[in-house]
Structures are given as C-alpha cells and as structure tokens.
N, C-alpha and C positions, 0 to 999 in steps of 0.2 A: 950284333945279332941280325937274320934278317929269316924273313917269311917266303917260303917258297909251297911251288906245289904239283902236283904230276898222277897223272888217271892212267890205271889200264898198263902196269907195264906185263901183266900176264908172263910172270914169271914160274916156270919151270925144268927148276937145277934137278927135280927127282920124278919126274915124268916125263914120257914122249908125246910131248904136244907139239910140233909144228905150227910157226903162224904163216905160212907159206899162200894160205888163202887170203890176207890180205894185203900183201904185195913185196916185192922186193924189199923196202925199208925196213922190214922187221927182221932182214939178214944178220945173225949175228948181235939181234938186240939187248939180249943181257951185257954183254960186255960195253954198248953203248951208253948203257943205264948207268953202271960202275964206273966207268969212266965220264962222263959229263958230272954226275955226280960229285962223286969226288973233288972235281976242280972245282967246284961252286962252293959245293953247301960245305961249313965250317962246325965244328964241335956243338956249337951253340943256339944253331938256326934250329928252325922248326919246319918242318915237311908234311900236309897233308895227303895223303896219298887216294884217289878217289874211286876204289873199285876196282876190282877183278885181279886181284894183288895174284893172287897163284892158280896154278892150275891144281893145284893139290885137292883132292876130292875128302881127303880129313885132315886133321892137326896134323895128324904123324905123317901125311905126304908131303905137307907145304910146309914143315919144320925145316927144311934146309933153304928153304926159299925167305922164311920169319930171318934166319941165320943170318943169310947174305945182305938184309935189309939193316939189321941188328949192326952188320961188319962197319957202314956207312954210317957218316959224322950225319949230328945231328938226330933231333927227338922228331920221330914220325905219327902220326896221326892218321889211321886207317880206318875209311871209310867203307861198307858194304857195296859189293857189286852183285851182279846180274851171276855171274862163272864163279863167285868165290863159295865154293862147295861145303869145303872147310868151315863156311861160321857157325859158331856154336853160340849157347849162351855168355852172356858177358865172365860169370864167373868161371865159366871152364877156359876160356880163353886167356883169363887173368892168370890163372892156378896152370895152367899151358905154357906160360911165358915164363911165370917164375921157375917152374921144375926144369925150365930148359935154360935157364940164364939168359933172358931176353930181356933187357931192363932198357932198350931205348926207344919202345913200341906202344902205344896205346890203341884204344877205340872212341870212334866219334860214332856214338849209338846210343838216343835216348839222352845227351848229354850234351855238354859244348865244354868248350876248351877255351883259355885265353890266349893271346900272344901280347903282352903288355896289355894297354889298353883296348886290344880288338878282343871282338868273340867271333869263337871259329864254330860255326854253329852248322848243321847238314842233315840228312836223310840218303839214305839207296835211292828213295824215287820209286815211278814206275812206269813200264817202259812202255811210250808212244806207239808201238806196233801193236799195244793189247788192245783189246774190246771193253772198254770199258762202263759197258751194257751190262757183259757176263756180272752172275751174282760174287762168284768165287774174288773175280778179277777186282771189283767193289769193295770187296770187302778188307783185301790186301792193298787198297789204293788209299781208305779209309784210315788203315793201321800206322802207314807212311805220310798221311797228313797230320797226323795225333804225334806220333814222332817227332815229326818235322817245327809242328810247334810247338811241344816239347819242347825242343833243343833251341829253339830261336827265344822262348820265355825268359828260359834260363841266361841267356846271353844277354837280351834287352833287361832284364833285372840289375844286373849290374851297372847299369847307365854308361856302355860304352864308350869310345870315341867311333866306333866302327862295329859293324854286324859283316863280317864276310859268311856266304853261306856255300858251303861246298856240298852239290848233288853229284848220284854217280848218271841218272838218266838226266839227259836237255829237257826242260819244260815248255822250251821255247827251240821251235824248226822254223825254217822257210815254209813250212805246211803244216805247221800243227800249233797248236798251243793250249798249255794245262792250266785253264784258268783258276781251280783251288790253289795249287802251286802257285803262279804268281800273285793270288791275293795274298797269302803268308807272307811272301817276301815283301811286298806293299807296306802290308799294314805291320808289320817290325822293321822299317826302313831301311830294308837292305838295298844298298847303291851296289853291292859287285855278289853275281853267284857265278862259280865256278860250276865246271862240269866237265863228264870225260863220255863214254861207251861207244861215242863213233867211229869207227875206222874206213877204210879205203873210200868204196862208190858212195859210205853215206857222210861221210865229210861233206858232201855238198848239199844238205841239207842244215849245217849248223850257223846260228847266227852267233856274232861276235859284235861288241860295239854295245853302245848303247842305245836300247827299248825299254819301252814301259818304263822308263826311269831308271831303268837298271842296267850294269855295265857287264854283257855277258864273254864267257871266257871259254873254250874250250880246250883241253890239256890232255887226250888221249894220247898217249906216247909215242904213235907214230905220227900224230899231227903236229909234235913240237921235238921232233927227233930225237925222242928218248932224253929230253933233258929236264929237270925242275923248273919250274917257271916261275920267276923272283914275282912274289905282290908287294911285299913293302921291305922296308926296316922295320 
C-alpha cells in the first residue's frame, strides 16, 4: 500500500472548459492524469485529491468526471476547491455516489481519514487574494478554521504516528502568510501540509521545503505534471 496525492486536476470529460490560459502543459491533460496514474497508484493505495476536481457546475455535470476518477486503482479522498461548483451537502454527495455506483470516492470535509497510522486531516482554506477585512470574507474564513480544527481534533485524538494535512489554498507564499492557519497546524503538530490552487505566473509564489517547522508541498497538477505525488507507504 502506499499514500499518494494530487490538487487541481480540473477535469472536464462533460463540459467545454479549456485550460489553455494557463499554458501549454495542460495540453491534452486528462489523458496525462490516466496515464501517470495508472502506472503508479495500485488497487490498494489511497489518493487525496486537493480541489477543483471538475469543472462540473452540479453532480449531474461532473458525474462522468466522479466516473473516470472511480475507473482508476485505488481509494481517493476529495477535498473542496475554489471551481468545484458541484459540492453539495455531505449527504447528497454520499446518496450521489451510491445511486451512480461510485464506491471508491469519499470526502475529506468536517472529518479526517486514516491511512494506517497517519491522519489525513484538511480544509478548502481561503484564498490569499481575498480581503480579509471584508465582513462576508471573515466570516467564511472563520467557518474554514472551525473546520480545519475539526478535522485536525479528530486526527490528533487518535494519538497518531503522523497528522498530514491537506489544504486546497497555500497558507503560506513568498508574500503572504495566514497566521490562524499556521497556528492550527503548530499547535496539532503537523510536520507536512500539502496544498495545490496555483498554476502558471503564480507558481512563483509557492513555498516548498521546510518553514515554521512545517514541510510544505505543493501538488497542483501542472506543477507535478499531472502525476500523484507518493508521501509515504
């Protein structure tokens, strides 16, 4: 068995979305995904997936997109992005999957997951270009830390060997940083969070490596060429 993981592969097998605005790599990307895919991840592995899964604007547009994810070895783990239009409540997305025969998908929402002895603990986040003055923009930033430790509670209760936390927004740029956010991960001792939403000019903004004690990762699919990115066995 082993742990992999991958943000952002903005799949749309039943819509015409183009990602042609952020640059040649995304030529031809779905079939890169299926194919890297495949050759890696094994029946058994587990995949968190970190945001912006479809371009599907409801269940019934990003149902053939769920399909193709579904087609691919291994249990995936799907986290809320910024473009996933689609999410619903946790139960209509459950009662969603089952009516369509989709049984190797979940949600990391309000919740955590194990993979042996790690916790796979996360949130959406919320995105560094907002104003986070605005009252609105507070209040939903508010909702996302409640969340976030939520799901990290839940993980550190179990007395892990390992907290991974997978965001779908950086908390942490070359320019910015969300000190709520990294106090959560601090003080639940997470040494690795994962994260995707950036692509083309703003790749150069992400930091990688280890800060703040923490080992950061980013896994946007055209920054790791549409492939799963192994974090352990």
């Amino acid at each position: 068995m082993a742990l992999y993981t991958l943000s952002d592969p903005h799949l749309a097998t039943a819509v015409h979305k183009p990602m042609d605005i952020f640059g040649g790599r995304w030529q031809g990307y779905t079939e890169k995904i299926v194919k890297n895919w495949s050759a890696l991840v094994q029946p058994g592995d587990t995949v968190v997936l970190g945001g912006d899964i479809s371009w599907g604007i409801s269940l019934d547009e990003a149902k053939s997109d769920f399909a193709l994810l579904d087609s691919l070895p291994g249990r995936k783990l799907i986290l809320k992005g910024n473009h996933d239009l689609w999410w619903e409540t946790a139960s209509k997305m459950h009662r969603f999957l089952e009516e369509n025969g989709i049984h190797s998908i979940d949600f990391l929402h309000n919740n955590c997951f194990f993979y042996g002895n790690t916790a796979l603990c996360g949130t959406r986040g919320w995105p560094f270009e907002e104003d986070f003055t605005d009252p609105h923009n507070a209040k939903i930033f508010r909702r996302e830390l409640i969340r976030l430790e939520a799901s990290l509670k839940l993980g550190a209760a179990a007395q892990p060997d390992e907290i991974i936390c997978f965001l779908h927004y950086p908390p942490l740029l070359s320019s910015f940083r969300c000190e709520p956010v990294i106090a959560l991960l601090q003080k639940y001792g997470v040494k690795r969070c994962v994260y995707g939403h950036l692509h083309s000019e703003g790749l150069r903004w992400a930091v990688e490596g280890v800060q703040e004690g923490i080992e950061w990762r980013l896994v946007s699919g055209d920054h790791v060429d549409f492939t799963p990115v192994f974090l352990k066995k």
